[in-house]
PDB file of N, H, CA, C and O in Angstrom:
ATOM      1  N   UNK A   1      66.220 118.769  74.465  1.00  0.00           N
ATOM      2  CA  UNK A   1      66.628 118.303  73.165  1.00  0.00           C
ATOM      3  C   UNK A   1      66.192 116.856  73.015  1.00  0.00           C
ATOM      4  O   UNK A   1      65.944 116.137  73.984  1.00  0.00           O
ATOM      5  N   UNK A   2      66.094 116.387  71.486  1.00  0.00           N
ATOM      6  H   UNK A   2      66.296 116.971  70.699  1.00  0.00           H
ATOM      7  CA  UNK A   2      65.821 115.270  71.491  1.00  0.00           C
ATOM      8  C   UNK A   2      66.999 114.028  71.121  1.00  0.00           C
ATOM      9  O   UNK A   2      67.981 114.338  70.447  1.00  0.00           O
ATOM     10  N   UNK A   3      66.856 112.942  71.502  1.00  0.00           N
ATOM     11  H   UNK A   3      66.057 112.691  72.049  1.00  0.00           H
ATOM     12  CA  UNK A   3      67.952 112.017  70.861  1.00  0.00           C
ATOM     13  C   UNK A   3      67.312 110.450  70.481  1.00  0.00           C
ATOM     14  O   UNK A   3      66.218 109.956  70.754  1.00  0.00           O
ATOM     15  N   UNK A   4      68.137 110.068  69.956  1.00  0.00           N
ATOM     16  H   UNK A   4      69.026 110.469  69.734  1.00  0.00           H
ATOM     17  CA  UNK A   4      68.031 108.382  70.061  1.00  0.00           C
ATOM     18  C   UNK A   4      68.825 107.643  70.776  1.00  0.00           C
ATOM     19  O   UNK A   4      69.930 107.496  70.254  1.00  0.00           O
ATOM     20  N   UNK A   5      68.694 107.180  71.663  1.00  0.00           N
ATOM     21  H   UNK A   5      67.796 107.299  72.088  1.00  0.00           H
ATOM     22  CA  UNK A   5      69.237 106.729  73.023  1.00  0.00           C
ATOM     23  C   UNK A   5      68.789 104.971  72.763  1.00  0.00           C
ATOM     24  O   UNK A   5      67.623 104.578  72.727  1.00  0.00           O
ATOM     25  N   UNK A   6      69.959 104.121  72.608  1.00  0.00           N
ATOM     26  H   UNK A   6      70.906 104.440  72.636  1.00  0.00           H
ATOM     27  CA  UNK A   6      70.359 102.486  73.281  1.00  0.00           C
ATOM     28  C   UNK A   6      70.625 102.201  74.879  1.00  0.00           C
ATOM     29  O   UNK A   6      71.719 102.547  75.326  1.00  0.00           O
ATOM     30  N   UNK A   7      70.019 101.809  75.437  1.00  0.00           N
ATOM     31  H   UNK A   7      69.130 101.528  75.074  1.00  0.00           H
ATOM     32  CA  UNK A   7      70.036 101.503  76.459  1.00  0.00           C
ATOM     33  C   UNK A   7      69.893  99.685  77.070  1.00  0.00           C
ATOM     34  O   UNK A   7      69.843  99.245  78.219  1.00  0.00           O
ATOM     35  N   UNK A   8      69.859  98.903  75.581  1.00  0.00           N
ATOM     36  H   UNK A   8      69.900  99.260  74.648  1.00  0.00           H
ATOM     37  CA  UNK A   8      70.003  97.803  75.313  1.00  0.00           C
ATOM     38  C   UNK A   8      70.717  97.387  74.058  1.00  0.00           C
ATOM     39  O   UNK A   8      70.672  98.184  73.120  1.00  0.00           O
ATOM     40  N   UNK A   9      71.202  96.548  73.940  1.00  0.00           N
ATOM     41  H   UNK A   9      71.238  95.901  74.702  1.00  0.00           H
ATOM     42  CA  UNK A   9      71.791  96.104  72.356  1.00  0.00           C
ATOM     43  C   UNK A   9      70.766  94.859  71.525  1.00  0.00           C
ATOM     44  O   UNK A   9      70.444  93.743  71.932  1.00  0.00           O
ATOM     45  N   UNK A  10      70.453  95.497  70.334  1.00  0.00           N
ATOM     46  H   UNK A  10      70.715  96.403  70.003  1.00  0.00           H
ATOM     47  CA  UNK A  10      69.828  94.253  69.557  1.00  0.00           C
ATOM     48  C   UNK A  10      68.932  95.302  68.240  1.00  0.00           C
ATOM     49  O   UNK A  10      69.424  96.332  67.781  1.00  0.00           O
ATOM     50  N   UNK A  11      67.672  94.783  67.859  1.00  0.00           N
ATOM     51  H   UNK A  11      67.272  93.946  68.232  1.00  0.00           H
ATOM     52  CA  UNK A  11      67.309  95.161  66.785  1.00  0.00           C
ATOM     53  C   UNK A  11      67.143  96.628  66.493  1.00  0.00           C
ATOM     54  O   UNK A  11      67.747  97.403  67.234  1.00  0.00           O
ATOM     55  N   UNK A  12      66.453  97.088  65.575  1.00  0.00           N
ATOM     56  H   UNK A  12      65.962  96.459  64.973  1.00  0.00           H
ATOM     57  CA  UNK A  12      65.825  98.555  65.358  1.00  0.00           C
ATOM     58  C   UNK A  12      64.273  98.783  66.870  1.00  0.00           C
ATOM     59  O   UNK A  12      63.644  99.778  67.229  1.00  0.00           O
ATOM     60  N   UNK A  13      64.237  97.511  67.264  1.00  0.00           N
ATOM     61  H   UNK A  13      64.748  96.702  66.972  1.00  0.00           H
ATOM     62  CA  UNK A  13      63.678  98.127  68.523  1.00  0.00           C
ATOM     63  C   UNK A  13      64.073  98.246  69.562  1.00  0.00           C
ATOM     64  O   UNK A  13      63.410  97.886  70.534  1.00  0.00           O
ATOM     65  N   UNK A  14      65.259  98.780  69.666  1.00  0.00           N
ATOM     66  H   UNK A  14      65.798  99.073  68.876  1.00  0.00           H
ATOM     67  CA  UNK A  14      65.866  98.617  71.110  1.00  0.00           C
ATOM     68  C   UNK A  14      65.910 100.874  71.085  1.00  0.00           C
ATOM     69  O   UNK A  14      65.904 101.705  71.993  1.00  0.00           O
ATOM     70  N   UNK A  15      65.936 100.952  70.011  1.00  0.00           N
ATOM     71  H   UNK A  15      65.941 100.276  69.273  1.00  0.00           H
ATOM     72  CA  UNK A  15      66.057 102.636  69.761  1.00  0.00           C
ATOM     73  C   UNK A  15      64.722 103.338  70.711  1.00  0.00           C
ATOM     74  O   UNK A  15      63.730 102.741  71.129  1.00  0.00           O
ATOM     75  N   UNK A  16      65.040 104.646  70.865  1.00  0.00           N
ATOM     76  H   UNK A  16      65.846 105.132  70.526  1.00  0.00           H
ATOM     77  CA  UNK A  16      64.166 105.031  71.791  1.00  0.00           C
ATOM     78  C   UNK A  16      64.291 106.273  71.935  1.00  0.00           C
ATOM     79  O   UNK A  16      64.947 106.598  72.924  1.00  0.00           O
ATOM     80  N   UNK A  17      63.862 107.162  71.245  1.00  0.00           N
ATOM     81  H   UNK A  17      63.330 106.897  70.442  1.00  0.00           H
ATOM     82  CA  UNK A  17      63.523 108.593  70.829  1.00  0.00           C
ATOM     83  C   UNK A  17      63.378 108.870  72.796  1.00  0.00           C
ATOM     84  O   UNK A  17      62.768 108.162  73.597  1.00  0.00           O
ATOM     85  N   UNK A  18      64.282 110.295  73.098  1.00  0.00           N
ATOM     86  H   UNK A  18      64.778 110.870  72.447  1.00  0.00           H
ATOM     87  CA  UNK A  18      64.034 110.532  74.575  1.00  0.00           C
ATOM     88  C   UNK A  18      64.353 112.377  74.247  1.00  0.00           C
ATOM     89  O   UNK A  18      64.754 113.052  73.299  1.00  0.00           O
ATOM     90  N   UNK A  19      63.922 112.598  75.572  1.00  0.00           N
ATOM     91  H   UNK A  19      63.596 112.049  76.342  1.00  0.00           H
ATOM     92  CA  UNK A  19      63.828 114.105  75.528  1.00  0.00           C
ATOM     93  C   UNK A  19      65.020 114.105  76.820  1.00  0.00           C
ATOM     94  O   UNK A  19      64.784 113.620  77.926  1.00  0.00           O
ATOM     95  N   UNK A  20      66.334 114.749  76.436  1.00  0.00           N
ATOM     96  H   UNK A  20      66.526 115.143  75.537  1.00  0.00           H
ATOM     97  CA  UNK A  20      67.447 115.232  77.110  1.00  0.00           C
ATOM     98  C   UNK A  20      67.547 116.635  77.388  1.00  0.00           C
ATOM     99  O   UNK A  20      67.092 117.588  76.756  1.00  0.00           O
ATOM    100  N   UNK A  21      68.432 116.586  78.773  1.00  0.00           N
ATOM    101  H   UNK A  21      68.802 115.812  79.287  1.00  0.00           H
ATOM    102  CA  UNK A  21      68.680 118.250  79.357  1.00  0.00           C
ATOM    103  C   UNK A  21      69.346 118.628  78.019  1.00  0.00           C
ATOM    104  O   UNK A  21      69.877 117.766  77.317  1.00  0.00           O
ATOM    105  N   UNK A  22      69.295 120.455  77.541  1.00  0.00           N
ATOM    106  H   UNK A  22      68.864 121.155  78.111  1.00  0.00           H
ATOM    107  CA  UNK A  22      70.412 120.424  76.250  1.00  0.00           C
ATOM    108  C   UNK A  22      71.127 120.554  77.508  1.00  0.00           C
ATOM    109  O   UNK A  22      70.771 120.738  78.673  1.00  0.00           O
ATOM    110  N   UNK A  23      73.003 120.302  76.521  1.00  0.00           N
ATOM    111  H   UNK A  23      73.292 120.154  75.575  1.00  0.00           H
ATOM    112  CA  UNK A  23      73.982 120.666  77.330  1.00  0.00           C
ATOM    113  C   UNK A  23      74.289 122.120  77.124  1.00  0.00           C
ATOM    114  O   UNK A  23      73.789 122.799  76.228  1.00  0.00           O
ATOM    115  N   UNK A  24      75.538 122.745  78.425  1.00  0.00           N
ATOM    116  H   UNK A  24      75.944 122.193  79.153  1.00  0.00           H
ATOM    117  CA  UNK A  24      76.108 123.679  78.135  1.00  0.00           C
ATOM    118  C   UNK A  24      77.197 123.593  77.233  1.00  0.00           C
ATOM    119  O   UNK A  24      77.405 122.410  76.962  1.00  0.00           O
ATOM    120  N   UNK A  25      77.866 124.255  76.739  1.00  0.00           N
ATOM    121  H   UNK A  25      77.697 125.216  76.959  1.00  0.00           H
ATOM    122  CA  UNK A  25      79.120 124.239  76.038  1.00  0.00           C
ATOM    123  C   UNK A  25      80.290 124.828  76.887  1.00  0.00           C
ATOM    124  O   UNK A  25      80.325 126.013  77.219  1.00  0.00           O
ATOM    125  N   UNK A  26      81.050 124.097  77.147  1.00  0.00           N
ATOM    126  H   UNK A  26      81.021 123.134  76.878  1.00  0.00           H
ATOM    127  CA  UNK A  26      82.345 124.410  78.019  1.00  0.00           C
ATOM    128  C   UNK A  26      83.541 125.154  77.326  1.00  0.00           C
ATOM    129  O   UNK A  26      83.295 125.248  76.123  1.00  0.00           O
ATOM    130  N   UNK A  27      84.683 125.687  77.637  1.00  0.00           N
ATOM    131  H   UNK A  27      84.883 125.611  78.614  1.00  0.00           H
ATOM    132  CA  UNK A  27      85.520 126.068  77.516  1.00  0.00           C
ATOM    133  C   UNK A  27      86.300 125.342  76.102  1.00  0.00           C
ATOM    134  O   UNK A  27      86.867 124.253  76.193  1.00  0.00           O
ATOM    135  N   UNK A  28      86.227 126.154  74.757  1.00  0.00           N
ATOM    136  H   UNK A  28      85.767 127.039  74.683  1.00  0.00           H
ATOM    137  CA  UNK A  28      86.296 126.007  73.531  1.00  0.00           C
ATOM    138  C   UNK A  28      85.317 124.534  73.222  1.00  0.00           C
ATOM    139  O   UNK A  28      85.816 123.524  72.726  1.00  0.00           O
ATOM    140  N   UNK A  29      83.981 124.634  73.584  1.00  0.00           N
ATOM    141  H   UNK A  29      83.576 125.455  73.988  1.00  0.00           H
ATOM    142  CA  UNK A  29      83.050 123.812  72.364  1.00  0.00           C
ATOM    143  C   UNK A  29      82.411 124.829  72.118  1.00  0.00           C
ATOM    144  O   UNK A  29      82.711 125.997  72.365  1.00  0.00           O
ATOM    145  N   UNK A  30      80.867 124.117  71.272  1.00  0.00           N
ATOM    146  H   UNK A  30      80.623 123.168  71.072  1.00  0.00           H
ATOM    147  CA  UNK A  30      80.146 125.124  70.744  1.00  0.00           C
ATOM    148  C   UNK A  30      79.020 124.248  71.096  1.00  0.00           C
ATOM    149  O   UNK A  30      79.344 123.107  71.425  1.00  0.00           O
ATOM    150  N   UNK A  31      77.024 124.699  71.100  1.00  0.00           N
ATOM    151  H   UNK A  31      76.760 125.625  70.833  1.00  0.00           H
ATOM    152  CA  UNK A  31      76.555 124.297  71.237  1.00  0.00           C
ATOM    153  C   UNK A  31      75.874 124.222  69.799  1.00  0.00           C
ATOM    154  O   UNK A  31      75.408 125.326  69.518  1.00  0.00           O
ATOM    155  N   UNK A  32      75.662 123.269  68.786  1.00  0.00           N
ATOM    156  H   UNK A  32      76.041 122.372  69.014  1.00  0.00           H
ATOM    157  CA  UNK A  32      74.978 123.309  67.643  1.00  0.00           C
ATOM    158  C   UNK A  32      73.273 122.737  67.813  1.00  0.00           C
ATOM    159  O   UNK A  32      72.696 121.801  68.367  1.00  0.00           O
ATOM    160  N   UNK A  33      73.026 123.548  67.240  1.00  0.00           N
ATOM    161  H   UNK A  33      73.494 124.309  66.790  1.00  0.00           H
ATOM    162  CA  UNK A  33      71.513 123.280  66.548  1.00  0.00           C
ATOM    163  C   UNK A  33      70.942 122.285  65.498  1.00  0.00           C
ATOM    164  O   UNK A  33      70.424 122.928  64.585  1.00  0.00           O
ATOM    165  N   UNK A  34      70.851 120.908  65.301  1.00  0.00           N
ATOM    166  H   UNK A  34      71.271 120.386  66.043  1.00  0.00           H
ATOM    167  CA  UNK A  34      71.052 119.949  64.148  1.00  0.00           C
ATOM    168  C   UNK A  34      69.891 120.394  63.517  1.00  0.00           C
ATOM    169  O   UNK A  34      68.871 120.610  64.171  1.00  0.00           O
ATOM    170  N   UNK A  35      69.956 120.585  62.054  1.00  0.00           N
ATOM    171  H   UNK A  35      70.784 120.409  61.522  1.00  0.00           H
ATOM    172  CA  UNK A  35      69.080 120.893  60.838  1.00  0.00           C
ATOM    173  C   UNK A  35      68.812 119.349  60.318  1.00  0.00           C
ATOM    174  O   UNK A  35      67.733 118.758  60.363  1.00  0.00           O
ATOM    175  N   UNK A  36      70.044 118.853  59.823  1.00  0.00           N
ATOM    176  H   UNK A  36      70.921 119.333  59.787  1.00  0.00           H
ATOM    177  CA  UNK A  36      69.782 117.153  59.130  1.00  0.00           C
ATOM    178  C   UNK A  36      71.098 116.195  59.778  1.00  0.00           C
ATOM    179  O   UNK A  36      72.183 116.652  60.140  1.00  0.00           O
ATOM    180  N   UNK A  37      70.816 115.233  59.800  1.00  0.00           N
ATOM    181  H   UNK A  37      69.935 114.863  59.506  1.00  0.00           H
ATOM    182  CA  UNK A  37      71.467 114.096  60.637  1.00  0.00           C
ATOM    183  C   UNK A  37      71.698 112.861  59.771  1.00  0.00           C
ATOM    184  O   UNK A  37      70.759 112.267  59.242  1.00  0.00           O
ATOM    185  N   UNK A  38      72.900 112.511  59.648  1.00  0.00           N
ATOM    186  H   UNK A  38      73.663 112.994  60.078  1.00  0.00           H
ATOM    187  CA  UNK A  38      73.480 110.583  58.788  1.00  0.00           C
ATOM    188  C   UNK A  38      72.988 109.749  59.739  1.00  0.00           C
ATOM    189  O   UNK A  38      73.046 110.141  60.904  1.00  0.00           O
ATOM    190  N   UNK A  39      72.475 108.589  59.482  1.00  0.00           N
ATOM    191  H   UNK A  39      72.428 108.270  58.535  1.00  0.00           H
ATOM    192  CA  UNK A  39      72.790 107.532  60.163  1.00  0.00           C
ATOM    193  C   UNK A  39      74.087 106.618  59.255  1.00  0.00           C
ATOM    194  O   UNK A  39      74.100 106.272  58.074  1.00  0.00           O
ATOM    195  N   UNK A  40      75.075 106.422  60.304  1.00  0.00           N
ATOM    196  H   UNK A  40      75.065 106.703  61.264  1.00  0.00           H
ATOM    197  CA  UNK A  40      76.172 105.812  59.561  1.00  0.00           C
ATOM    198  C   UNK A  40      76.407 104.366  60.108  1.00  0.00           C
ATOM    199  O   UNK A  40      76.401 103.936  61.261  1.00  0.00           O
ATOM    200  N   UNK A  41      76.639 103.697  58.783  1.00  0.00           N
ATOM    201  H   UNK A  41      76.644 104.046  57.846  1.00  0.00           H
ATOM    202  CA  UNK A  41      76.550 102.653  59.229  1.00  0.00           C
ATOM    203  C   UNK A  41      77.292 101.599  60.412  1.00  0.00           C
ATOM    204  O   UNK A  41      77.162 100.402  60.665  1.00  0.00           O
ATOM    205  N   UNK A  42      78.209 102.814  61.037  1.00  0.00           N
ATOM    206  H   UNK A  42      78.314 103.787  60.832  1.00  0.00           H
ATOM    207  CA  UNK A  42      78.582 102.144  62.429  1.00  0.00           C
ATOM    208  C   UNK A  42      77.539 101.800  63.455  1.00  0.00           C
ATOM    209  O   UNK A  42      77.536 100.987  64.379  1.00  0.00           O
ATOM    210  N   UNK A  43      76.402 102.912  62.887  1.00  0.00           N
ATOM    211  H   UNK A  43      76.405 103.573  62.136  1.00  0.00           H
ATOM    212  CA  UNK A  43      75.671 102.934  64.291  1.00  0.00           C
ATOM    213  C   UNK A  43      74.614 101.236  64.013  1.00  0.00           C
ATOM    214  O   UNK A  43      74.061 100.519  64.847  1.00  0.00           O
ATOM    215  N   UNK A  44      74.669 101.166  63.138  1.00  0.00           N
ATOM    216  H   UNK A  44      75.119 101.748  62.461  1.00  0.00           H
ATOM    217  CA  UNK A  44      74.468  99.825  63.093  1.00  0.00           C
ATOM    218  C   UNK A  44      74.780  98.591  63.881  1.00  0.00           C
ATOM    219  O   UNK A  44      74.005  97.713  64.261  1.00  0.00           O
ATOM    220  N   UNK A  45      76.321  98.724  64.081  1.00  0.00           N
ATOM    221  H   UNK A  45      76.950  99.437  63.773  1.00  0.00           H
ATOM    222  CA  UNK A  45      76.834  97.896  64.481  1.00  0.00           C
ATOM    223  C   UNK A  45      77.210  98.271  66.179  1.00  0.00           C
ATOM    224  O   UNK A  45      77.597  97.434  66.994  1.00  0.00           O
ATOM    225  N   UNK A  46      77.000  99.643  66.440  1.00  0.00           N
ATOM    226  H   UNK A  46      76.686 100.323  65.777  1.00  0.00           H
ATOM    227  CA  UNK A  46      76.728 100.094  67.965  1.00  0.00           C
ATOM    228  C   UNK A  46      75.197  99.225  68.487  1.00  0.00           C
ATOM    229  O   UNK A  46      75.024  98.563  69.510  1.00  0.00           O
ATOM    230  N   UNK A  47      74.452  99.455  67.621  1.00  0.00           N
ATOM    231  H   UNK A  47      74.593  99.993  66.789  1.00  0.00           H
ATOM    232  CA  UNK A  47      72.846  99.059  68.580  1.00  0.00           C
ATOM    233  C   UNK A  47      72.999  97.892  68.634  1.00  0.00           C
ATOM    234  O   UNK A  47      72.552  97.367  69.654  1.00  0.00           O
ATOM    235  N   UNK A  48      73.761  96.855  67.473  1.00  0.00           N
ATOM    236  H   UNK A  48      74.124  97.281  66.644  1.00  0.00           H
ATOM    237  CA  UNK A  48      73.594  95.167  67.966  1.00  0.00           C
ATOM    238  C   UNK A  48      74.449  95.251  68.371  1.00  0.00           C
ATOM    239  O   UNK A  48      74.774  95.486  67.207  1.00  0.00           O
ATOM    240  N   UNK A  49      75.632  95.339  69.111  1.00  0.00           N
ATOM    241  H   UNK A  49      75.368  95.148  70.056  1.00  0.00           H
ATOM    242  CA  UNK A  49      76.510  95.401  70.277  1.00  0.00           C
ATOM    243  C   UNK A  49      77.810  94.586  69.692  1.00  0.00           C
ATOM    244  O   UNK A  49      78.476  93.943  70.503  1.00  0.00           O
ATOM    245  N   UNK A  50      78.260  94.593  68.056  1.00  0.00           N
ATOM    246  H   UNK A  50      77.719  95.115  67.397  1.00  0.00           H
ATOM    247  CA  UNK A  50      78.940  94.433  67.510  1.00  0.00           C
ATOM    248  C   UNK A  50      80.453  95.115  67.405  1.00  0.00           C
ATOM    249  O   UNK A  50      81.536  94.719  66.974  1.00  0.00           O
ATOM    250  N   UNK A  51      79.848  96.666  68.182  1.00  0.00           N
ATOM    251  H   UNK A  51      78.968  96.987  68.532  1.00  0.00           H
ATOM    252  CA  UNK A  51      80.908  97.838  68.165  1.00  0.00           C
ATOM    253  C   UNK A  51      80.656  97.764  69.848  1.00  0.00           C
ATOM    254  O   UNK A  51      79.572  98.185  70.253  1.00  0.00           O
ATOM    255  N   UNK A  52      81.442  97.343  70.637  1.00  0.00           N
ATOM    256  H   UNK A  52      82.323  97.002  70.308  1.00  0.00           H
ATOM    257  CA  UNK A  52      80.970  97.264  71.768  1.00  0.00           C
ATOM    258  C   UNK A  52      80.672  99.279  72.631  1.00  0.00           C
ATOM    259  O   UNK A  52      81.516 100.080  72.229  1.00  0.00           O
ATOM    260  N   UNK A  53      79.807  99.760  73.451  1.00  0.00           N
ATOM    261  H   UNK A  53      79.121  99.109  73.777  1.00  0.00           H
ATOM    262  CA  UNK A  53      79.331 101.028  73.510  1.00  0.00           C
ATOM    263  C   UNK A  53      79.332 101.038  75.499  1.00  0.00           C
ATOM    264  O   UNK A  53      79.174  99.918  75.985  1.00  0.00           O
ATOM    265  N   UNK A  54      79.411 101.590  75.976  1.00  0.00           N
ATOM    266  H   UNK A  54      79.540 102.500  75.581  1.00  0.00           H
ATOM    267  CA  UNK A  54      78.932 101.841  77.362  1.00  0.00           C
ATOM    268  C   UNK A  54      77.518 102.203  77.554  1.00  0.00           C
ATOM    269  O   UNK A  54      77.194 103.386  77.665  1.00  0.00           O
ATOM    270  N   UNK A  55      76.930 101.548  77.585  1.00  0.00           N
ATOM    271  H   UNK A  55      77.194 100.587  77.494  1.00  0.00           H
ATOM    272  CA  UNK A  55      75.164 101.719  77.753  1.00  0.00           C
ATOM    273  C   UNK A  55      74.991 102.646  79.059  1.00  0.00           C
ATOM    274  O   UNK A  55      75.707 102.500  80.050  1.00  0.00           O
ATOM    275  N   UNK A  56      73.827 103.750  78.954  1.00  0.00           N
ATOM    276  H   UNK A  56      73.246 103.868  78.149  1.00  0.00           H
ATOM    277  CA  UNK A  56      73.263 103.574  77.570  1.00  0.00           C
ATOM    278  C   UNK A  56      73.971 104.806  76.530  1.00  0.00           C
ATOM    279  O   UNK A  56      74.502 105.788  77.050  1.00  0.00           O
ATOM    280  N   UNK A  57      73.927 104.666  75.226  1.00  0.00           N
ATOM    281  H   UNK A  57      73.496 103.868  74.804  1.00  0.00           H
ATOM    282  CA  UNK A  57      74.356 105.749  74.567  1.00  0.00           C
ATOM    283  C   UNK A  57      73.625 106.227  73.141  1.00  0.00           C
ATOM    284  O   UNK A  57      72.623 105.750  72.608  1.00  0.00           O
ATOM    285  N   UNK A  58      74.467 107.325  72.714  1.00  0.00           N
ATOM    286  H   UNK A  58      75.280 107.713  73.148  1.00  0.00           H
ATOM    287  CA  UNK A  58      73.522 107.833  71.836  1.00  0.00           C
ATOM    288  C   UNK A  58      73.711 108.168  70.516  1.00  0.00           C
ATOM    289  O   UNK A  58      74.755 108.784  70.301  1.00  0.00           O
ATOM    290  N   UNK A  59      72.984 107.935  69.540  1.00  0.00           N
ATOM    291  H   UNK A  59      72.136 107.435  69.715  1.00  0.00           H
ATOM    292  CA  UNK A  59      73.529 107.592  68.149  1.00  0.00           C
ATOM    293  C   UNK A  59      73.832 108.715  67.784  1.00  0.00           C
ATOM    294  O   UNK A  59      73.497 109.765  68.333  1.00  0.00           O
ATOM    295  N   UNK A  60      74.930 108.504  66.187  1.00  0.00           N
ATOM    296  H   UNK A  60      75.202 107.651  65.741  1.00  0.00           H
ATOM    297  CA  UNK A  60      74.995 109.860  65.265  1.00  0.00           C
ATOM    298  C   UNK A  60      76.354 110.164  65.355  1.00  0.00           C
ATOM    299  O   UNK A  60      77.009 110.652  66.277  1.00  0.00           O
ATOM    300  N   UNK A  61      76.692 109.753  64.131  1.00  0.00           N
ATOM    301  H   UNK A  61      76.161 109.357  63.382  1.00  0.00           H
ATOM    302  CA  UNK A  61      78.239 111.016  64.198  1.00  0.00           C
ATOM    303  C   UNK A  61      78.532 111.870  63.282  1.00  0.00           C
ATOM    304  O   UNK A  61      79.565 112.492  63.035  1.00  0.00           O
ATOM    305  N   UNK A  62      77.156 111.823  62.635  1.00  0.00           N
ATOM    306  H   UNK A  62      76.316 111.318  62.836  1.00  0.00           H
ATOM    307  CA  UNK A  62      77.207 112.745  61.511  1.00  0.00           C
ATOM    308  C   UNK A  62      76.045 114.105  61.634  1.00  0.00           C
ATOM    309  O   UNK A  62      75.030 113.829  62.273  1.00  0.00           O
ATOM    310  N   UNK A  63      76.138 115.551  61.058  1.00  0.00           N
ATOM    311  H   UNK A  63      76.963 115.775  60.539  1.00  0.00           H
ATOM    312  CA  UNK A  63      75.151 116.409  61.390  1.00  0.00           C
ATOM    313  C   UNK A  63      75.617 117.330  61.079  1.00  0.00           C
ATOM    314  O   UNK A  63      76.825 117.470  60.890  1.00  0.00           O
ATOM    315  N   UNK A  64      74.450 118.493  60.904  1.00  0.00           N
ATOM    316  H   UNK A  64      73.469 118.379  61.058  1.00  0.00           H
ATOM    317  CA  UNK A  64      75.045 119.702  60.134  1.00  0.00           C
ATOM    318  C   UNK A  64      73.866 120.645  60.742  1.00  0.00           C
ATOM    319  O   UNK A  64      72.684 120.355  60.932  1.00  0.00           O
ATOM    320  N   UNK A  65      74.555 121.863  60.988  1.00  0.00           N
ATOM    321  H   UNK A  65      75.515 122.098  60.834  1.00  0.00           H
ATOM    322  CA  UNK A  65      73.276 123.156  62.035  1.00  0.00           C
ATOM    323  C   UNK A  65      73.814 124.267  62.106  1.00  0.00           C
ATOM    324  O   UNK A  65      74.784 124.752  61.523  1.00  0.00           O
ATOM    325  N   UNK A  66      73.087 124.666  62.903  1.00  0.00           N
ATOM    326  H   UNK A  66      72.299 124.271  63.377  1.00  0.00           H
ATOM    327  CA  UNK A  66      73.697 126.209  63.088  1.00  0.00           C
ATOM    328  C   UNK A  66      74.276 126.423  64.863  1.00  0.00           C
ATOM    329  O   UNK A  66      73.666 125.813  65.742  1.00  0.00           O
ATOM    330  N   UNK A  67      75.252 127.159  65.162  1.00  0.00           N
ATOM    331  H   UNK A  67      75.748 127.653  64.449  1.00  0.00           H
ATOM    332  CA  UNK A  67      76.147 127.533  65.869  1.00  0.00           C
ATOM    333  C   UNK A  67      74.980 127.972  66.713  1.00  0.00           C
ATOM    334  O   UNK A  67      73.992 128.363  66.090  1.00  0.00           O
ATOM    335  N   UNK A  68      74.930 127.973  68.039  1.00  0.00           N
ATOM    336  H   UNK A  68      75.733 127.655  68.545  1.00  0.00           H
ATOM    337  CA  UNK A  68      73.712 128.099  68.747  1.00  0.00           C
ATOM    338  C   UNK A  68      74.249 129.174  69.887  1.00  0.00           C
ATOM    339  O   UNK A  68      73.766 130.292  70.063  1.00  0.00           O
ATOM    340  N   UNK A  69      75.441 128.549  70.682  1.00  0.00           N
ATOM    341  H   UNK A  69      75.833 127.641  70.539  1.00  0.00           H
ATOM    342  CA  UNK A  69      75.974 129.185  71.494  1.00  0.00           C
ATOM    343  C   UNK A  69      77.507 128.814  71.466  1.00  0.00           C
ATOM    344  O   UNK A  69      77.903 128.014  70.618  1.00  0.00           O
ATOM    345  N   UNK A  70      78.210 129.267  72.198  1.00  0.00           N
ATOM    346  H   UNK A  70      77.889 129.917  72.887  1.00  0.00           H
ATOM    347  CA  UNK A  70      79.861 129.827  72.275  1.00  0.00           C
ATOM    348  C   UNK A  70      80.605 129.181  73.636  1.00  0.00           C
ATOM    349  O   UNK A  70      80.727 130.121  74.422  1.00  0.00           O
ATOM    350  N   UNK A  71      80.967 128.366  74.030  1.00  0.00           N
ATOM    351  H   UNK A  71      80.868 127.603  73.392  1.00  0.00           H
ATOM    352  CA  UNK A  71      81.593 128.638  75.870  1.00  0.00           C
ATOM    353  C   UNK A  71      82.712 129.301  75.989  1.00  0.00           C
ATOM    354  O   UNK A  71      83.587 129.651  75.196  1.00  0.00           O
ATOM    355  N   UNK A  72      82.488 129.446  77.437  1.00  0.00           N
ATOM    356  H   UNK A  72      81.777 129.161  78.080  1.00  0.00           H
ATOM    357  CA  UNK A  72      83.501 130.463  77.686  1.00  0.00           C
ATOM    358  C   UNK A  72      85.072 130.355  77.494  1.00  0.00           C
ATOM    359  O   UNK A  72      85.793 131.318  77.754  1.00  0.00           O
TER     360      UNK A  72
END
């Protein structure tokens, strides 16, 4: 899967498009499929280190998809 991953705090170049294991889905999640994605303006304030974050981490709290898989 793909993400946008901070692994530093500061401008729009600190972002960094990476290719992640997908996860499994555990015991009541679900695994979704993202179609379209918000950038909200917290994440703004996550990458300049305004919202303080545990590096490194990964943007988005917004998204909408389809139900992919089920856990057990």
């Amino acid at each position: 899967m793909k993400a946008v991953r901070v692994h530093q705090t500061g401008g729009p170049e600190v972002l960094a498009l990476e290719d992640l294991p997908t996860p499994e889905p555990g015991p009541g999640e679900v695994l979704v499929k993202l179609l379209a994605i918000g950038v909200n303006y917290i994440d703004t304030y996550k990458r300049r280190g305004l919202y303080p974050m545990p590096l490194p981490f990964t943007l988005g709290e917004e998204g909408a998809g389809v139900v992919e898989k089920v856990g057990d």
